[in-house]
C-alpha positions in Angstrom: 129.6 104.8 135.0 125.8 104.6 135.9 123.4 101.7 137.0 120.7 100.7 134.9 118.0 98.5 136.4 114.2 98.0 135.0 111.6 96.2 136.8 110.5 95.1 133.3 113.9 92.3 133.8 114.0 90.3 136.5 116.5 91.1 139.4 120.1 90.3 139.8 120.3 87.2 141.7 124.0 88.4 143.1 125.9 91.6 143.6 125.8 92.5 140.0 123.8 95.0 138.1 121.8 94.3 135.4 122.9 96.2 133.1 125.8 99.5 133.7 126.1 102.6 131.1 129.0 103.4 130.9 130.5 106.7 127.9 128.4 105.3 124.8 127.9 101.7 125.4 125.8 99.5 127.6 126.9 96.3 129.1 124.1 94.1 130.1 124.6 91.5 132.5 124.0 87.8 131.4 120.2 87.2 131.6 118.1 84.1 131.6 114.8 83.4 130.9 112.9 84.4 133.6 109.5 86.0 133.9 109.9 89.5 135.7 106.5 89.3 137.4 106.4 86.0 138.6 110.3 85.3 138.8 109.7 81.4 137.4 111.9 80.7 134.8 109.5 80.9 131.6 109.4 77.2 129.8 112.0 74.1 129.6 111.5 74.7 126.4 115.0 75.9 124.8 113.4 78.2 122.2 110.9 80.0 124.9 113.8 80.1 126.8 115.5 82.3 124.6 112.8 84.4 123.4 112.3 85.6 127.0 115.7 85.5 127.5 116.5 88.5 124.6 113.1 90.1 125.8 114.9 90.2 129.1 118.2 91.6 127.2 116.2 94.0 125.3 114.1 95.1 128.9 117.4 96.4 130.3 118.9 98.1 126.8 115.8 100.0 127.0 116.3 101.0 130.5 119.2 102.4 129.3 118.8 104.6 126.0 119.6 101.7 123.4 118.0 98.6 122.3 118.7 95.2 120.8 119.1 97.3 117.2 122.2 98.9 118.6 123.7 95.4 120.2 127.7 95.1 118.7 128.9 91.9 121.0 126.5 89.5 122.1 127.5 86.2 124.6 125.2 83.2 124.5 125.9 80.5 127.2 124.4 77.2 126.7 124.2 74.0 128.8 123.3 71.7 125.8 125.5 73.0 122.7 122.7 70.0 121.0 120.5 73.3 122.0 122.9 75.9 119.2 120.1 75.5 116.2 117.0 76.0 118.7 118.9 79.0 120.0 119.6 80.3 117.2 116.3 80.8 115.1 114.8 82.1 117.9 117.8 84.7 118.1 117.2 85.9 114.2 114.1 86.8 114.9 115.3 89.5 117.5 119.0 90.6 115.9 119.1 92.4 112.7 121.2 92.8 110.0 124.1 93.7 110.6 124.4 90.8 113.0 126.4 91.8 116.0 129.5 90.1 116.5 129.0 87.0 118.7 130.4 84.0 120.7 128.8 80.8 122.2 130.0 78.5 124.8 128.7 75.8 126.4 129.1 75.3 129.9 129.1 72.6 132.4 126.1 74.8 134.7 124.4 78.3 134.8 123.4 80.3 138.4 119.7 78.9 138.2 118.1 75.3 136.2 117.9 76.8 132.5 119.3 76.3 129.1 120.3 79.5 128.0 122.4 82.9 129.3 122.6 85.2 127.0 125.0 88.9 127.6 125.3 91.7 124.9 127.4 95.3 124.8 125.5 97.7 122.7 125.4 101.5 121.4 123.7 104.3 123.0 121.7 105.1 120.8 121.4 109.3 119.7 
């Protein structure tokens, strides 16, 4: 099992790693949409939210050897499931066909104020 951290994500706000390799997947831990530079979450915007969100995702797959091509299981937490649409074209625009497999729940409250969480498993890629 190996860490992977990037400063191109922001940090982990408990004692959790970003992401951990582990054989031939990646398991990202759930990211929000936070700006790595400034650490200010990016927009209350729902749809900003998730773009930076999945850049986030994709910061720490990279990190890693993979990226969001190689993502099989993806998690997306939502405060507002009113937000699911929103979410959702924003999220086509970074998956591809074949979709990875996928699950979305909304909860009650997330670690910091925003809208979406989003976690993934992926392939190393070769």
């Amino acid at each position: 099992m190996e860490e992977i951290h990037t400063d191109a994500a922001p940090d982990s706000i408990g004692p959790f790693s970003q992401g951990i390799r582990d054989g031939g997947r990646i398991f990202v831990s759930g990211q929000g949409p936070v700006d790595p530079d400034s650490g200010e979450v990016v927009s209350d915007d729902v749809g900003e939210q998730t773009a930076r969100t999945l850049e986030n995702v994709a910061a720490v797959l990279e990190a890693g050897g993979s990226s969001l091509d190689s993502v099989v299981k993806t998690t997306v937490f939502l405060t507002d499931m009113s937000n699911y649409d929103a979410v959702n074209e924003v999220y086509a625009e970074y998956v591809s066909d074949p979709y990875p497999a996928r699950s979305a729940v909304e909860v009650a409250d997330l670690p910091i104020d925003i809208g979406v969480e989003i976690e993934v498993i992926a392939s190393v890629e070769d």
